[in-house]
ZAGUKOL-414263 format. One record per residue (C-alpha): x, y, z; residue number from 1. Coordinates in pm, 1 decimal. Layout:
<atoms>
{{X,Y,Z},NUM}
...
</atoms>
This chain:
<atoms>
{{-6498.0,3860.4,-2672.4},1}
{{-6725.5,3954.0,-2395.7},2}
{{-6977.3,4165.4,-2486.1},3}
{{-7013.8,4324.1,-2137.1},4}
{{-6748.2,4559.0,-2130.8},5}
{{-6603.5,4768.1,-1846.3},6}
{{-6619.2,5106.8,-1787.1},7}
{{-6356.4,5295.2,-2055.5},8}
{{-6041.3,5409.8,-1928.9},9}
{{-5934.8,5748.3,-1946.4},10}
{{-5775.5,5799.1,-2344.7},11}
{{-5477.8,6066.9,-2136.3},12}
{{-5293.3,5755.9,-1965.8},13}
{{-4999.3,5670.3,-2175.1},14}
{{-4913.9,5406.3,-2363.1},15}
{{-4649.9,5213.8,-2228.8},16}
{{-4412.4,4903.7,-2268.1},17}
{{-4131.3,4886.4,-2017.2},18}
{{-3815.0,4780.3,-2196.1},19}
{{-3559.0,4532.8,-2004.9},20}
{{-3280.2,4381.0,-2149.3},21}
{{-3510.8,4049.8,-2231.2},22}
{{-3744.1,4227.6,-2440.9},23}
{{-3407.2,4445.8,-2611.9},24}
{{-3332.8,4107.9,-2678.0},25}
{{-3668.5,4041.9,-2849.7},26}
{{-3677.6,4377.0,-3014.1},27}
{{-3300.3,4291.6,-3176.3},28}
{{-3424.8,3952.4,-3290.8},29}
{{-3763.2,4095.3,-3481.1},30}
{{-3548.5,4363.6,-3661.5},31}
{{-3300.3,4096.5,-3801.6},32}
{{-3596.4,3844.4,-3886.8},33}
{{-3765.9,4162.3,-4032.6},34}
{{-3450.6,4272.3,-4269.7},35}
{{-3413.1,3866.0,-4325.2},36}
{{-3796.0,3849.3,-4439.8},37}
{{-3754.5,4185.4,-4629.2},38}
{{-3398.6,4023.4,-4802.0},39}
{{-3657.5,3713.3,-4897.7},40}
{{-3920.8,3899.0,-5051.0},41}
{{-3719.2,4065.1,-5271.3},42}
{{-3430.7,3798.9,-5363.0},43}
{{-3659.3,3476.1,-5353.8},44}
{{-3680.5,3130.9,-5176.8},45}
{{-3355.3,3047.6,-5351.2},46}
{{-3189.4,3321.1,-5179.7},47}
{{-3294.2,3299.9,-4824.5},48}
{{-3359.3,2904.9,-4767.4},49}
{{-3232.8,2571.0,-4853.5},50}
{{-3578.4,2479.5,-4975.0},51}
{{-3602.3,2269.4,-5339.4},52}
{{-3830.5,2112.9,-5577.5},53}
{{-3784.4,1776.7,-5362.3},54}
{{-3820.6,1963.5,-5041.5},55}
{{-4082.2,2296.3,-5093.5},56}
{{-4212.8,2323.1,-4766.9},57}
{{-3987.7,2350.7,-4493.0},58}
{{-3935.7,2503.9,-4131.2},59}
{{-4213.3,2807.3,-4225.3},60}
{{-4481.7,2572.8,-4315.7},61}
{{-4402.8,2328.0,-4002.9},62}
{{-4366.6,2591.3,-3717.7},63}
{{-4514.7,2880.8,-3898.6},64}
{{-4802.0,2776.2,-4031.8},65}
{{-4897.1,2395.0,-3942.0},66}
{{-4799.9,2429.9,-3534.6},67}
{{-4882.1,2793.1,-3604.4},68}
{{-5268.3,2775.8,-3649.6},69}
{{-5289.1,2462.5,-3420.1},70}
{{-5156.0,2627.3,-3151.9},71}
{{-5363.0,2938.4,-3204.6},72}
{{-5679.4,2740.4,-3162.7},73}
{{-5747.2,2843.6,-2821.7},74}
{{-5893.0,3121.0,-2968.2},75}
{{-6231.6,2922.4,-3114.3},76}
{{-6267.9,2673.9,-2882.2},77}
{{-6275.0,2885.5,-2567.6},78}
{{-6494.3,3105.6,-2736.9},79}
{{-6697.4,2823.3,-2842.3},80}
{{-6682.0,2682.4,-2495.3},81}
{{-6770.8,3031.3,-2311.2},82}
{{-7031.8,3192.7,-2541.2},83}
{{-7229.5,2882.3,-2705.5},84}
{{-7165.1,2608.2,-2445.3},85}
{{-7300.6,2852.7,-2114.9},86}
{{-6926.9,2801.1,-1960.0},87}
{{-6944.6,3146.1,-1782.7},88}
{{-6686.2,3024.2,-1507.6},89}
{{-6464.6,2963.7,-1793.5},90}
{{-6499.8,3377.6,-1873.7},91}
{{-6176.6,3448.9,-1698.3},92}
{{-5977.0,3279.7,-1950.8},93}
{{-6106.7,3393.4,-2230.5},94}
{{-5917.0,3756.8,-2353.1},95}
{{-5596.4,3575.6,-2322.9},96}
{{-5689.3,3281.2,-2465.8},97}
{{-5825.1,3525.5,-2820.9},98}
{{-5534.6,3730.7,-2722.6},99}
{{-5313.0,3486.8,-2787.2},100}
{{-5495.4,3340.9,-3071.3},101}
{{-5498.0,3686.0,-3279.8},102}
{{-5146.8,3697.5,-3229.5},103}
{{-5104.3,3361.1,-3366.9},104}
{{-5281.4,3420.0,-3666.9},105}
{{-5083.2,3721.3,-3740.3},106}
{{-4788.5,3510.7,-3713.1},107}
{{-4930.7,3278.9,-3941.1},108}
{{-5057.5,3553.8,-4199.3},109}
{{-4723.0,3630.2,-4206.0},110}
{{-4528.7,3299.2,-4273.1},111}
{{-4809.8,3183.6,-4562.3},112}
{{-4721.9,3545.7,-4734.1},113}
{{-4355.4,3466.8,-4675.2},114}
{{-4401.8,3115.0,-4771.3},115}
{{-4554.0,3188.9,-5153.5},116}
{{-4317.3,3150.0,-5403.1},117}
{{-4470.4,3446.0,-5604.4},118}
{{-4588.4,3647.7,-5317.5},119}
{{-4672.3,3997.7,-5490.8},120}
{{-5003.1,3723.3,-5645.2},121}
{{-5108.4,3727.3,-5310.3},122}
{{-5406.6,3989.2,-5446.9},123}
{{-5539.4,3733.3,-5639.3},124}
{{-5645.8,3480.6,-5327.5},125}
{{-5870.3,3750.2,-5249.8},126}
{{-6083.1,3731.9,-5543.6},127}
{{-6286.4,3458.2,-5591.3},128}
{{-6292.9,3433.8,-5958.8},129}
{{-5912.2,3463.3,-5985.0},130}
{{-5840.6,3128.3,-5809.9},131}
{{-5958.4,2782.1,-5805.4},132}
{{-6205.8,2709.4,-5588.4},133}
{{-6182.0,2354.3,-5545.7},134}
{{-5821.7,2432.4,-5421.2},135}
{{-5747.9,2322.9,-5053.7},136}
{{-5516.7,2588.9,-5024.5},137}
{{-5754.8,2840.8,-5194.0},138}
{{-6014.5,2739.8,-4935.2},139}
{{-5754.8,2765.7,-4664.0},140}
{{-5644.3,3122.8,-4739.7},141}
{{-5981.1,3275.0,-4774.1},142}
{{-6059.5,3086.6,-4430.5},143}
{{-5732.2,3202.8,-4240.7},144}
{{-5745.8,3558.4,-4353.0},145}
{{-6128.8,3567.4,-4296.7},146}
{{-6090.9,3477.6,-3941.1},147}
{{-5810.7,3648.1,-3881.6},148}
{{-6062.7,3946.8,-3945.4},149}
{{-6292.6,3811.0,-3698.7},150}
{{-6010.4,3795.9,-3432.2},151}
{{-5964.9,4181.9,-3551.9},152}
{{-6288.1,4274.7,-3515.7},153}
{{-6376.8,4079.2,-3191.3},154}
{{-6060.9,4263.7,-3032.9},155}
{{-6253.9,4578.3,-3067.2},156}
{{-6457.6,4501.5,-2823.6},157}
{{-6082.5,4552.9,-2571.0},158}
{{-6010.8,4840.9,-2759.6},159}
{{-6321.2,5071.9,-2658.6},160}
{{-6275.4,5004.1,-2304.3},161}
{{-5904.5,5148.8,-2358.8},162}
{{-6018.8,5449.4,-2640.6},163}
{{-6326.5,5597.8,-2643.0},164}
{{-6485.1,5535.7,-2956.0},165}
{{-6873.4,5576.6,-2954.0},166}
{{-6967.2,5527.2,-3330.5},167}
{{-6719.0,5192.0,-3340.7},168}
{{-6900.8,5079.5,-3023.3},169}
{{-7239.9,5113.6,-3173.2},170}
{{-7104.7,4920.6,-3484.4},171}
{{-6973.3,4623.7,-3300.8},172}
{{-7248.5,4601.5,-3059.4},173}
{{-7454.8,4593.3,-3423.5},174}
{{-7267.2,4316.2,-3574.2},175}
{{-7132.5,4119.9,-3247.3},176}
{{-7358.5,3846.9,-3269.4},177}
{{-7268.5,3766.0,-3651.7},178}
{{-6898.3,3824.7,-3602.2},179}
{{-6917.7,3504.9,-3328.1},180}
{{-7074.9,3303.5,-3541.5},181}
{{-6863.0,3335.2,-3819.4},182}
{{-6567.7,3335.0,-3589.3},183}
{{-6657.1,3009.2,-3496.6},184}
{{-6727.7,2838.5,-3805.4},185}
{{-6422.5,2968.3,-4019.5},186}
{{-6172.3,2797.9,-3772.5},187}
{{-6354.9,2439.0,-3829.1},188}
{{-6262.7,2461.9,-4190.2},189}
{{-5912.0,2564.1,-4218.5},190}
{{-5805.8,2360.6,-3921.3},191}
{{-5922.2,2041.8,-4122.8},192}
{{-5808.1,2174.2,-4452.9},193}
{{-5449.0,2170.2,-4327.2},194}
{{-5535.5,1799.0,-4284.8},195}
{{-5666.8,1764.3,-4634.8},196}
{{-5352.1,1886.8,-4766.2},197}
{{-5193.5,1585.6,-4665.2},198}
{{-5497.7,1376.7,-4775.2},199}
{{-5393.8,1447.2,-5112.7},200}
{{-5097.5,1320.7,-5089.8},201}
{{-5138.9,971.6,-5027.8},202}
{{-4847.5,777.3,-5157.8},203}
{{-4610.8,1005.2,-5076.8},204}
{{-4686.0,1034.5,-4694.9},205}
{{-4583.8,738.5,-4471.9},206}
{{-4859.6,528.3,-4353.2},207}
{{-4823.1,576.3,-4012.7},208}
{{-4960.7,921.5,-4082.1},209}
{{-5125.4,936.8,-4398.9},210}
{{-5516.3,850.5,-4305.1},211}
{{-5842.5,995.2,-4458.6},212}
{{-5937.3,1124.5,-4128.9},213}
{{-5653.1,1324.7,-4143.3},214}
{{-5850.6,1653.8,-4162.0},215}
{{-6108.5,1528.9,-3842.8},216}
{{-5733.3,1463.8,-3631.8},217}
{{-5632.6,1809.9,-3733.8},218}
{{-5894.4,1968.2,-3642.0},219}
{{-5944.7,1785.9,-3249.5},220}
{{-5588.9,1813.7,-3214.2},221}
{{-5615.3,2208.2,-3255.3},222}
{{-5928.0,2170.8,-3000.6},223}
{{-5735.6,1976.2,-2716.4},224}
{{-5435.4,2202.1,-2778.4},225}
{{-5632.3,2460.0,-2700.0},226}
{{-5690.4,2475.8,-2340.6},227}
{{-5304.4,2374.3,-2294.5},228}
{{-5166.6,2680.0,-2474.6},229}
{{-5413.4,2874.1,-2235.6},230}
{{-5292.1,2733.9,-1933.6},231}
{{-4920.7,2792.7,-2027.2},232}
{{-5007.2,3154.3,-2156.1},233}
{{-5187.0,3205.6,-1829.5},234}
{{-4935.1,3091.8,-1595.1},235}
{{-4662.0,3286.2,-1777.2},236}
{{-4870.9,3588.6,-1794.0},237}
{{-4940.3,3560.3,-1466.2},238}
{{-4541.1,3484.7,-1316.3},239}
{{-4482.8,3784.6,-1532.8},240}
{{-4754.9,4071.9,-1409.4},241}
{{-4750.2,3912.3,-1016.0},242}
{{-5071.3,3773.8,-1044.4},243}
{{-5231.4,3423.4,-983.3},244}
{{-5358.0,3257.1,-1278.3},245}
{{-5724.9,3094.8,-1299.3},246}
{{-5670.0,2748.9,-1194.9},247}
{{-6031.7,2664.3,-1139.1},248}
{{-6145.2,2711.4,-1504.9},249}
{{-5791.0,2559.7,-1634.0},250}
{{-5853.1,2302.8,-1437.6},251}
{{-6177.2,2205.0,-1597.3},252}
{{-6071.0,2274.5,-1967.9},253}
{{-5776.1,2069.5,-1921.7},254}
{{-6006.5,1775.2,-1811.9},255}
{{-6233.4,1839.2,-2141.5},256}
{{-5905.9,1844.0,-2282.9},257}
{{-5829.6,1539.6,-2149.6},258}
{{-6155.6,1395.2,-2293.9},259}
{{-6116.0,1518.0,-2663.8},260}
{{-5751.2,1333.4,-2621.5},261}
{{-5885.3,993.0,-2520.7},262}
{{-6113.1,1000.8,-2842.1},263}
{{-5841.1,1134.0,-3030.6},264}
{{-5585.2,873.1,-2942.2},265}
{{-5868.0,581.0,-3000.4},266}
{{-5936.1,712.8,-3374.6},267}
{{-5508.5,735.7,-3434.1},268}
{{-5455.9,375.6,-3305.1},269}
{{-5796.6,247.7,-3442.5},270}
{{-5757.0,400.8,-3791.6},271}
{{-5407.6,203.9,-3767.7},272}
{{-5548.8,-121.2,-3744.4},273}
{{-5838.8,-79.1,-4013.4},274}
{{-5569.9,-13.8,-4253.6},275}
{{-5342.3,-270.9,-4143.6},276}
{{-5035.6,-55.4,-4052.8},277}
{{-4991.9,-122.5,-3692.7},278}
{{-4704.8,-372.7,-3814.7},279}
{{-4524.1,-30.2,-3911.4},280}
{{-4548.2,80.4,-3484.1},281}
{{-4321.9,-176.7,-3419.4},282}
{{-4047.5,-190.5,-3718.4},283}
{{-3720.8,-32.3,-3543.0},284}
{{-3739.1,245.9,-3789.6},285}
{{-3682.3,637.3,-3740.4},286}
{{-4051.6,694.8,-3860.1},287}
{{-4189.4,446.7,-3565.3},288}
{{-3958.3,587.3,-3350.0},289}
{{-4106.1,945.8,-3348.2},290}
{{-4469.6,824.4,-3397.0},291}
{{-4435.1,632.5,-3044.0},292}
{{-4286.2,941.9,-2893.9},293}
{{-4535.6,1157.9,-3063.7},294}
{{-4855.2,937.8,-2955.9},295}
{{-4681.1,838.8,-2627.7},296}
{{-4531.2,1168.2,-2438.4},297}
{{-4767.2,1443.3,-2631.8},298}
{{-5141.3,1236.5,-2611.7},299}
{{-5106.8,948.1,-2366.7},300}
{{-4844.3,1074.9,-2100.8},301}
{{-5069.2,1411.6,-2075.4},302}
{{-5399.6,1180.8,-2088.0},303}
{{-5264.8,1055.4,-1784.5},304}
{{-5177.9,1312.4,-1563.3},305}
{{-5495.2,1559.2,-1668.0},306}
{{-5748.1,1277.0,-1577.9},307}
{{-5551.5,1206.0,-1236.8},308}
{{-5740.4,1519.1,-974.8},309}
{{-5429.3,1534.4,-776.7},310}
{{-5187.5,1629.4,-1077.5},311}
{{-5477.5,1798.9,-1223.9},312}
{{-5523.9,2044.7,-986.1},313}
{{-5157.3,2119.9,-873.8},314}
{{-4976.9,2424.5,-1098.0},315}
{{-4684.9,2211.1,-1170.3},316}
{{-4892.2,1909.3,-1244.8},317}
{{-5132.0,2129.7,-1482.9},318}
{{-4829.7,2324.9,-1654.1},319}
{{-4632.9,2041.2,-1699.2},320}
{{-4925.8,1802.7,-1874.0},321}
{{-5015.4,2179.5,-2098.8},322}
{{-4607.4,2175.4,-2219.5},323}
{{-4653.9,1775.3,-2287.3},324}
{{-4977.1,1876.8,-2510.9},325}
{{-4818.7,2169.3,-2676.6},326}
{{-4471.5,1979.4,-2785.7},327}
{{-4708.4,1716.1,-2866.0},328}
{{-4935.6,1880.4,-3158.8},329}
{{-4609.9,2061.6,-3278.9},330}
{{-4401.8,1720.2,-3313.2},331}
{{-4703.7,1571.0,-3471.5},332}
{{-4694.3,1860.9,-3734.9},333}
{{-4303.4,1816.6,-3779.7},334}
{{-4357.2,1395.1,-3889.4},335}
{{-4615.6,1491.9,-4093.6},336}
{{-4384.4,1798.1,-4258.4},337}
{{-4077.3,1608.3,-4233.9},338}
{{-4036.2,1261.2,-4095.6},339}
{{-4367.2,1143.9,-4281.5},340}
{{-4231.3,1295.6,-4629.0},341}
{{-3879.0,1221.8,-4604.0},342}
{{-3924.5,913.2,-4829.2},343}
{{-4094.9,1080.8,-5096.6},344}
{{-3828.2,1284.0,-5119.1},345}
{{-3600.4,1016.9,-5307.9},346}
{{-3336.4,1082.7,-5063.3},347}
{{-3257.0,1438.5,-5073.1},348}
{{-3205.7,1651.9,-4750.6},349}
{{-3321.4,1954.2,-4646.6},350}
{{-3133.4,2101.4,-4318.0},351}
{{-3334.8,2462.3,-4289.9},352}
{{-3095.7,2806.5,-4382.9},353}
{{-2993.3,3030.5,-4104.3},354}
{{-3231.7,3277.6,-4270.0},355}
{{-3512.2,3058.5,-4210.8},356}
{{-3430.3,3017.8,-3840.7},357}
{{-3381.5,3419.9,-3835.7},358}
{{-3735.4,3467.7,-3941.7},359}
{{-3902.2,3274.3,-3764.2},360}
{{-3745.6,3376.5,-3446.4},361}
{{-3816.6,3684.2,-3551.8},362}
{{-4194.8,3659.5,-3609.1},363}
{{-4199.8,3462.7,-3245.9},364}
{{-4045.7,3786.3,-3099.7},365}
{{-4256.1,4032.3,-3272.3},366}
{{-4545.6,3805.3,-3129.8},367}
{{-4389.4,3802.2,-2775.0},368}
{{-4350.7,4195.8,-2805.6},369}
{{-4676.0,4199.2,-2927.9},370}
{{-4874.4,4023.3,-2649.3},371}
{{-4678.7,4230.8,-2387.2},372}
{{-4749.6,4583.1,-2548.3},373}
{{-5132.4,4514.8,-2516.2},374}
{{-5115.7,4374.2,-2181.1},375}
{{-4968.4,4631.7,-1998.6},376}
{{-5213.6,4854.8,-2185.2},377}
{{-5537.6,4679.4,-2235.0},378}
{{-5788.2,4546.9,-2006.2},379}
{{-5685.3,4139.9,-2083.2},380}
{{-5714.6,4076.8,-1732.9},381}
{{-5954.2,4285.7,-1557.3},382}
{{-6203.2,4052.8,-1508.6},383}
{{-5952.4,3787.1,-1287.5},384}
{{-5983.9,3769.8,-991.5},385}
{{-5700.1,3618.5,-709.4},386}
{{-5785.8,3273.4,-618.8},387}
{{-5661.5,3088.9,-318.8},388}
{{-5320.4,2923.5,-360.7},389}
{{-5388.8,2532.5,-392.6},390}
{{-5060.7,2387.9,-298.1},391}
{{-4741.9,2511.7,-141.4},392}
{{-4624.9,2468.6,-525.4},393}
{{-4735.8,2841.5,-610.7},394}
{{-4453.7,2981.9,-381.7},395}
{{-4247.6,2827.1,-650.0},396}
{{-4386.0,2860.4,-949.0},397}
{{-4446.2,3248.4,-884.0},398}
{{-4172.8,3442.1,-622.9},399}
{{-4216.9,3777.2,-746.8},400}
{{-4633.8,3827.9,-609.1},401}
{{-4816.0,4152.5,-515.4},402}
{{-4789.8,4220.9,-170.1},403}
{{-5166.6,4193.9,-124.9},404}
{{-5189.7,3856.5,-291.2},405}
{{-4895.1,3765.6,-66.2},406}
{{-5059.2,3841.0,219.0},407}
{{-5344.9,3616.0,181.9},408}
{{-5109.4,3316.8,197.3},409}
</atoms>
């Protein structure tokens, strides 16, 4: 966060969230996916999923955890970008972007818990001489919940401008600089060691996505990702509080986006050809199938359009390259989860329970809820400012504008 805060608000204005039938909607979805999750907990995986000893990691490790903590990434990069790489311009973008990414890791707190088939040992994660440290999942635990922490503590910084606090003020300005650091590091090693999970299972995963650099792809794909999923969270944030979104700084992390992709995409297709498996690209099969679509509408299509200015720079053109980049990393998740591992699975099926649908839906709602709740009542935005439309594409994209920003047009 920025460690320049705005003057606090006054602690008498009241906390608000303005219920429409949309968010009664969401509200009704996170209760059932809460009683659903609450039903698991006690009753087991048997009870609430169609998971087995052939399948044992299903829709909540895919979308839940996997996408989950890709998708959240925007969180460490932009910080990364903003506060070690000098990208002040880039400022603007930054509270939603760790907004967003808090919320994330929430979500993704909450599917690993739900995910552990013996969750009340959750405790013993936490200590260090309980577990096994040469664990990939023990070193992914301790590095999700530790910078899910950081996001805590690193929000503080929005919740002193909103209630006055003058001892946690004086703490955070004390251990800022330290927080940052470690906020920074921590993602770098889970975001690979969801990679080396799948390193260890050579054999099992097909070839097309089994690779040793597995854990360097993971991690630049939750890079990359992350300017996209602050582009879309921008311009939906913004058609949904009447504001204009800030297209200058997207506009330059989506073409360092762009960048990361190109490298990306060379190290996929090169690593494929070292190990001889580009033969496997071109077999007709359902696991080639997805891999082209994967490579070829969620890296290369959106390589494309972000490195062309005019696309680049148009809201349509920008949002519709972010979606491309966002269904990309998720279906690249899903063949690693799924189509990569349906092999190894000697044939058995695994079609997810309605339970499993209910809670994650559920968790996305809570998130949604979430998001909206802090900002309508937290500075998120304050330091935007309304930039000149671009194209006659913004009278589309957002109809419902202040009547000062319309004005300007």
């Amino acid at each position: 966060m920025s460690s320049v805060t705005t003057p606090q608000e006054s602690t008498k204005r009241a906390w608000t969230l303005r219920m429409t039938s949309p968010r009664v909607a969401l509200l009704a979805m996170a209760g059932l996916g809460f009683g659903v999750a609450v039903y698991r907990l006690i009753f087991g995986l048997g009870a609430a999923t169609n998971l087995s000893d052939r399948w044992p990691w299903g829709l909540w490790v895919w979308w839940d955890v996997l996408t989950g903590v890709a998708l959240a990434g925007g969180g460490y990069s932009t910080a990364l970008l903003v506060h070690f790489l000098g990208r002040e311009r880039w400022r603007a973008v930054e509270r939603g972007a760790l907004l967003t990414s808090l919320l994330g890791y929430l979500m993704v707190v909450t599917g690993l818990i739900l995910d552990l088939g013996r969750w009340p040992n959750t405790w013993r994660a936490l200590l260090f001489w309980a577990g096994n440290p040469h664990s990939v999942m023990f070193e992914l635990i301790w590095c999700v919940g530790g910078y899910t922490v950081v996001q805590v503590v690193e929000f503080g910084y929005i919740f002193i401008e909103r209630v006055r606090a003058p001892r946690l003020s004086r703490v955070l300005s004390a251990i800022y600089a330290p927080v940052l650091i470690v906020g920074i590091i921590l993602p770098f090693l889970h975001q690979s060691a969801l990679g080396s999970l799948y390193v260890i299972a050579a054999g099992r995963l097909d070839t097309l996505w089994w690779s040793m650099l597995l854990p360097l792809l993971f991690l630049m794909s939750s890079f990359f990702v992350g300017p996209a999923m602050a582009t879309v969270e921008s311009f939906l944030s913004a058609r949904t509080h009447g504001r204009r979104p800030p297209t200058r700084a997207l506009q330059e992390m989506l073409r360092l986006s762009a960048g990361i992709m190109v490298v990306y995409l060379g190290l996929k297709l090169g690593d494929l050809a070292w190990r001889g498996a580009l033969p496997a690209l071109v077999d007709g099969s359902v696991q080639s199938t997805l891999y082209l679509v994967e490579v070829g509408a969620g890296v290369l299509l959106p390589i494309i359009l972000l490195l062309l200015p005019r696309v680049r720079s148009s809201p349509a053109g920008a949002l519709t390259a972010s979606v491309l980049v966002v269904l990309g990393v998720a279906l690249n998740r899903a063949n690693v989860v799924f189509t990569g591992m349906a092999a190894a699975a000697g044939g058995a099926s695994y079609v997810p329970y309605w339970m499993e649908f209910a809670v994650t839906l559920g968790i996305i709602a809570a998130g949604i809820l979430a998001y909206l709740f802090v900002t309508e009542n937290f500075p998120i935005y304050r330091e935007i400012r309304p930039e000149p439309p671009s194209s006659v594409e913004w009278a589309q994209l957002w109809p419902r504008q202040p009547r000062e920003l319309r004005a300007t047009r």
